[in-house]
C-alpha positions as CSV (number, residue, x, y, z in Angstrom):
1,X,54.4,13.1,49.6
2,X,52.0,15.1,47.2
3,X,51.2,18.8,47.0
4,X,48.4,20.9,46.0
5,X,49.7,23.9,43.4
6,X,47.8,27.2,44.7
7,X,49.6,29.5,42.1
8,X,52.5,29.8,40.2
9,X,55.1,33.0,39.9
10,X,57.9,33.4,37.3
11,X,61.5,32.9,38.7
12,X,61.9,36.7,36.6
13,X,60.4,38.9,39.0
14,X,61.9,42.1,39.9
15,X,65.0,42.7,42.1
16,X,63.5,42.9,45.8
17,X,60.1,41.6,44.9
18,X,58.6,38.5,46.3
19,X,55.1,37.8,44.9
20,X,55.0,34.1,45.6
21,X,56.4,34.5,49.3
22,X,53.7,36.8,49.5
23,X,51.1,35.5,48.2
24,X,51.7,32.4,50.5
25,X,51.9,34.1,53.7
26,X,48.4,35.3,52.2
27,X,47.4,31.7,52.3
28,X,49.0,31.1,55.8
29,X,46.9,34.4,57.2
30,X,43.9,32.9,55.9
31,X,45.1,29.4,57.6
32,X,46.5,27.7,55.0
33,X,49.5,25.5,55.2
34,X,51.7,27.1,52.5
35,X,54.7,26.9,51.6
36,X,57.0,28.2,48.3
37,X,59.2,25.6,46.2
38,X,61.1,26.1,43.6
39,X,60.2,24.3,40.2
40,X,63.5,23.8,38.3
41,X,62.1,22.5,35.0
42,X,60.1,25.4,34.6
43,X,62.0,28.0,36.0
44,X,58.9,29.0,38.6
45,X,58.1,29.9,42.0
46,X,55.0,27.3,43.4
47,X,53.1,27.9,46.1
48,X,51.8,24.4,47.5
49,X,50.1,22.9,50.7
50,X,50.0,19.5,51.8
51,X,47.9,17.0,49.5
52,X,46.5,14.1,50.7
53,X,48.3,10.8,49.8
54,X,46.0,8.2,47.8
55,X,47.5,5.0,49.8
């Protein structure tokens, strides 16, 4: 499976503040599939949609 990256957020955000669930219900107003993961390696909040698979 691949994903697009829309935007990244640093894990360090203020207590009670979600900036990169926001920003991807945003995306998902504006009819975009997206969807928030977690990027260990860089300590980082992703917002992604579905990519297409180059099979």
């Amino acid at each position: 499976m691949s994903a697009k990256v829309l935007e990244r957020f640093p894990a360090g955000s203020p207590r009670g503040s979600w900036p990169a669930e926001e920003y991807a219900a945003e995306c998902r107003a504006a009819g975009e599939p997206a969807t928030v993961v977690m990027d260990l390696r860089s300590d980082a909040f992703l917002v992604v949609v579905p990519g297409v698979d180059d099979d």
